[in-house]
C-alpha positions in Angstrom: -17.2 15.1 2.1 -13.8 14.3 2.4 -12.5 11.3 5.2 -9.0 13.4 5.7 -9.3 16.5 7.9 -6.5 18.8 9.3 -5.7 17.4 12.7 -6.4 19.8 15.4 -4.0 22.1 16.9 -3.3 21.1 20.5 0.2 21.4 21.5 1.7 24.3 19.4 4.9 23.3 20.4 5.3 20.3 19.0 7.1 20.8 15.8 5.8 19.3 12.1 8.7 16.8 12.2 6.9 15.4 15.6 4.2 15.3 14.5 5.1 13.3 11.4 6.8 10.8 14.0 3.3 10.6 15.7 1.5 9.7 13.1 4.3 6.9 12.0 4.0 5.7 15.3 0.5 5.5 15.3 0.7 3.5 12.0 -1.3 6.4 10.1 -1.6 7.6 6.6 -1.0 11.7 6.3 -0.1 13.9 4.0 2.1 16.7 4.6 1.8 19.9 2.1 4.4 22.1 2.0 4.1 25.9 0.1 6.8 26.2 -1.6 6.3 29.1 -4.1 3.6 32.1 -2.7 2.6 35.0 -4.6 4.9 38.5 -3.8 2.7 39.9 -1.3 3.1 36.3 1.0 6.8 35.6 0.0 7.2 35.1 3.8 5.4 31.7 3.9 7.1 30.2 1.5 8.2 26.9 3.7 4.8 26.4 5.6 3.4 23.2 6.1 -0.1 21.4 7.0 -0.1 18.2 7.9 -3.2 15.7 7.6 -4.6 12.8 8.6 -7.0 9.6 8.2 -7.5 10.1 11.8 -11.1 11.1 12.8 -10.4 13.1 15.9 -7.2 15.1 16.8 -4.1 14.4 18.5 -1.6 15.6 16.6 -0.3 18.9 16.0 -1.5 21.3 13.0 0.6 23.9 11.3 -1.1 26.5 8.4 -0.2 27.6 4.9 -0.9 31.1 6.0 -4.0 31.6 4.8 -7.9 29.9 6.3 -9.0 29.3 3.0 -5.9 28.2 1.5 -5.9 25.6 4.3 -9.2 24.7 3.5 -8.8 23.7 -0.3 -5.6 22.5 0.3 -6.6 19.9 3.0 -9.4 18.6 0.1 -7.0 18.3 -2.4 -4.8 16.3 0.1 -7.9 13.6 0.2 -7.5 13.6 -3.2 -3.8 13.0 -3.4 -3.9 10.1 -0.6 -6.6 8.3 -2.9 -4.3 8.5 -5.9 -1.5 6.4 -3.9 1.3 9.1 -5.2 4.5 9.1 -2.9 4.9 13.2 -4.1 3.4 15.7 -6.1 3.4 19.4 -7.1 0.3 21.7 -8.0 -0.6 24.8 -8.6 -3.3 26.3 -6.2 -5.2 27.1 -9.4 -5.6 24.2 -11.0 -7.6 22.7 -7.9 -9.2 26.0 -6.5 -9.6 28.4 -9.5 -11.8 30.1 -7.4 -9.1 31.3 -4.5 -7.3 33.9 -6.6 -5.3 35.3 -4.0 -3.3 32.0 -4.1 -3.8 31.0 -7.5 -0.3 31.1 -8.9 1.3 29.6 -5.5 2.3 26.0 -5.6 2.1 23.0 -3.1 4.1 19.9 -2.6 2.1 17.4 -1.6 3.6 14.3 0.2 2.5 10.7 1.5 3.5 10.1 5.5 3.3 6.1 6.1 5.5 3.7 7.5 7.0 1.5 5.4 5.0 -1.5 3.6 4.6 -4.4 5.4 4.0 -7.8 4.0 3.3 -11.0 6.3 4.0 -14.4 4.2 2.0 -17.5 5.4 4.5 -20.6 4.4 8.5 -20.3 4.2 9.0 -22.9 1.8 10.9 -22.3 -1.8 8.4 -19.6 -3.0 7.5 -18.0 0.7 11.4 -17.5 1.0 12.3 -16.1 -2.4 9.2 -13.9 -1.9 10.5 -12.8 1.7 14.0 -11.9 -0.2 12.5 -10.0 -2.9 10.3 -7.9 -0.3 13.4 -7.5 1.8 14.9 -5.7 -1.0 12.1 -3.6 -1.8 12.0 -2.0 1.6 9.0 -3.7 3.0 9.4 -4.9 6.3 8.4 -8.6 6.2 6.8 -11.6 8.6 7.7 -14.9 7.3 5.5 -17.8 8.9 5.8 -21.2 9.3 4.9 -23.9 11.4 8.1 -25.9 10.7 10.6 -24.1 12.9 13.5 -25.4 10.9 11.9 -23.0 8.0 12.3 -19.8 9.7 15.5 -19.4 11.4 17.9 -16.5 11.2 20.8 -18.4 9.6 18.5 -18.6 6.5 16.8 -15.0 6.5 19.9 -12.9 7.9 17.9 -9.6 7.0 16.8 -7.5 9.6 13.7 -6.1 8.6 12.5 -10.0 8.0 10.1 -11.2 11.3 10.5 -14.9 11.3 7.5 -16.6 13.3 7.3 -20.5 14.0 3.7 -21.1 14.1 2.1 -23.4 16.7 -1.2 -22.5 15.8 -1.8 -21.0 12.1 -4.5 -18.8 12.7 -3.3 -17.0 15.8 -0.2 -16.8 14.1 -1.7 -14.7 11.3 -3.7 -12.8 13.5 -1.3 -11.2 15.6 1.4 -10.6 13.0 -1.2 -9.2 10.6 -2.5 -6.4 13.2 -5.0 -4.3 12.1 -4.4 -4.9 8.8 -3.5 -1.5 7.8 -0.4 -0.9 5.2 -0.5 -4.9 5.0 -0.2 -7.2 2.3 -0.5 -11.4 2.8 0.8 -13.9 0.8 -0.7 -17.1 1.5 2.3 -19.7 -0.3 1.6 -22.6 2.2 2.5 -26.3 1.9 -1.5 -27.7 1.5 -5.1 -26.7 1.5 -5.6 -27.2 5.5 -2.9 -24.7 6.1 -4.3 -22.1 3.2 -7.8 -22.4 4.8 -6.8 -21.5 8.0 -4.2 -18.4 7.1 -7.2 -17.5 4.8 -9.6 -17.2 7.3 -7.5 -15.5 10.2 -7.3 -12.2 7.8 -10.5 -12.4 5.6 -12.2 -10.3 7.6 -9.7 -8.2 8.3 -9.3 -5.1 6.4 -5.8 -5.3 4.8 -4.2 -4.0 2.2 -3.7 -6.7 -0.3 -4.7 -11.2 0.6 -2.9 -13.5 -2.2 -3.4 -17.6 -2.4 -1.3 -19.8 -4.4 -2.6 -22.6 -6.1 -4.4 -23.6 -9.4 -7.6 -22.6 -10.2 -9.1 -25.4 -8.7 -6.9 -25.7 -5.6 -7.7 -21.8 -4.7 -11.2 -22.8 -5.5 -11.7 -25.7 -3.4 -10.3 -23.1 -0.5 -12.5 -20.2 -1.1 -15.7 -22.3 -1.5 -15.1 -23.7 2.1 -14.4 -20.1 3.3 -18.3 -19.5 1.6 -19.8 -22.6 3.2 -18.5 -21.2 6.3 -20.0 -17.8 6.5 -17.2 -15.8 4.9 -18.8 -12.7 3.0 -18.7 -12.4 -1.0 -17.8 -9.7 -1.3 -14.4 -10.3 0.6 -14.0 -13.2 -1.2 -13.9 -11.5 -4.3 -10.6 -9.3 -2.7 -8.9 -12.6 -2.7 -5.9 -13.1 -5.4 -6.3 -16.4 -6.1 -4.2 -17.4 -8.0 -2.1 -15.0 -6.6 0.5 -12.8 -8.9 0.7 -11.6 -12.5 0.6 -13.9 -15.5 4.4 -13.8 -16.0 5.2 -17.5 -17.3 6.2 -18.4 -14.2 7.6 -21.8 -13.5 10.7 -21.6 -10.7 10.0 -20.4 -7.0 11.6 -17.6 -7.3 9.7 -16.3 -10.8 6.8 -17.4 -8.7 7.5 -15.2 -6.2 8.8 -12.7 -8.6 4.9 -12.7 -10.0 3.7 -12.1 -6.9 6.1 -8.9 -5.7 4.8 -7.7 -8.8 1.3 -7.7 -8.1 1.7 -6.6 -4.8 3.7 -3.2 -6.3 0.8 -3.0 -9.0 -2.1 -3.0 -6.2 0.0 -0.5 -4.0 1.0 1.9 -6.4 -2.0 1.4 -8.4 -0.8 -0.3 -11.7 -2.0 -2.3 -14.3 0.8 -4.9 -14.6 0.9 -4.7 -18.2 3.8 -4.1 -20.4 4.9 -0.7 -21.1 5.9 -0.8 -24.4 2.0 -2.9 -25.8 1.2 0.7 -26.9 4.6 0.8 -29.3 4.0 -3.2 -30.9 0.3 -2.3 -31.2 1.2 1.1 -33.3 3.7 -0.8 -35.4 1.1 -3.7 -36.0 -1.7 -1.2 -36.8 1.6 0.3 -39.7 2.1 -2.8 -41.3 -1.8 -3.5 -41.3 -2.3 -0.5 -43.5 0.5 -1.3 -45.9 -0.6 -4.6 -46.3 -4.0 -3.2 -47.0 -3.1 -0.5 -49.5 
């Protein structure tokens, strides 16, 4: 069964592009599916929309496609969309309900609603700065955290969608800039293992997005093992990124950081974080092998 339904239509009035604002607001995934070629004899719908949501009960307006049944395969294959982490797509009604003839040859545009990315950095020292640039950049809007005040002050980060927060107490800290956890990322780049252990444990059970710690294998080690001793649940554990980012060759903060960006982008949009091109090198390798060979 699928975990997205059609939200329910209670206040007809309210137009799609409220709606959408709603469910921003409410810091909600949704998708919004648009019709936007119909077969002759429903040329007049072309331009109807349905708007879904993660949301269990209703609240928000619904719209239709025109059609009960076309709503109904069209809200599954919205599920389906959400899980694949698109931004957009486009498909034809029969190649996800052959069965619905009527609409087979009408096509959908499919399209992710959710607020922009959020990542919350725990330490603003060389890498948790760079890294709070980079996201800047990218569009996500950014807490950086710190309990040095001098670390996080506007003259440094002059970027508007960066949140600078001087930490009296890590953990609370965390907590409160880190939410509910949904559409969140964490970076855990702080200055020691006392101040990794305690960002750590503010969000493990917390069901964000993405949780990365810096440090070598045996400095993220020594941090997760106390988390176990302490109660903390395996398998959240195992959600950890530690070490956190790709294997880049990093050695400067900021190709630190770079590696870490990365891996974030990769676990959102659903990556690998390889190379592109492995698939060209390993073709030219396997060319040469069989002229060596012949």
């Amino acid at each position: 069964m699928s975990l997205f339904k059609p939200l329910e239509n209670k206040a007809q009035s309210k137009s799609i592009a409220e709606a959408v604002a709603q469910t921003l607001r409410a810091n909600l995934t949704a998708a919004l599916a648009t019709l936007i070629e119909a077969p002759s004899s429903r040329k007049g719908r072309v331009g109807s929309k349905l708007l879904l949501t993660e949301a269990e009960d209703g609240g928000l307006p619904l719209a239709s496609l025109g059609s009960a049944e076309l709503d109904q395969v069209v809200s599954e294959q919205a599920a389906r969309f959400l899980e694949s982490k698109a931004d957009t797509r486009i498909e034809q009604v029969k190649d996800f309900a052959p069965a619905l003839t009527e609409w087979s040859e009408a096509r959908i545009l499919f399209e992710r609603i959710q607020a922009e990315p959020r990542l919350v950095i725990c330490g603003a020292g060389h890498v948790g700065a760079a890294l709070g640039k980079f996201a800047s950049l990218m569009g996500y809007r950014t807490t950086l955290i710190d309990d040095r005040e001098e670390f996080v002050n506007r003259k440094s980060f002059p970027e508007p969608n960066i949140e600078l927060l001087a930490a009296e107490d890590w953990s609370e800290a965390v907590k409160t800039a880190v939410g509910t956890g949904q559409g969140v990322s964490v970076a855990i780049v702080t200055r020691g293992h006392s101040e990794d252990e305690q960002c750590l444990r503010a969000v493990i059970a917390i069901d964000v997005d993405y949780i990365g710690l810096i440090g070598s294998k045996r400095r993220t080690n020594i941090v997760l093992q106390r988390l176990r001793e302490n109660g903390a649940e395996e398998e959240r554990l195992g959600k950890v990124h530690a070490p956190v980012g790709l294997d880049i060759g990093a050695v400067t903060p900021e190709e630190v950081a770079l590696a870490i960006i990365a891996e974030i982008v990769a676990v959102r949009r659903g990556g690998k974080g390889g190379s592109l091109s492995a698939w060209r090198r390993q073709r030219v390798k396997g060319e040469v092998g069989k002229r060596g060979s012949g």
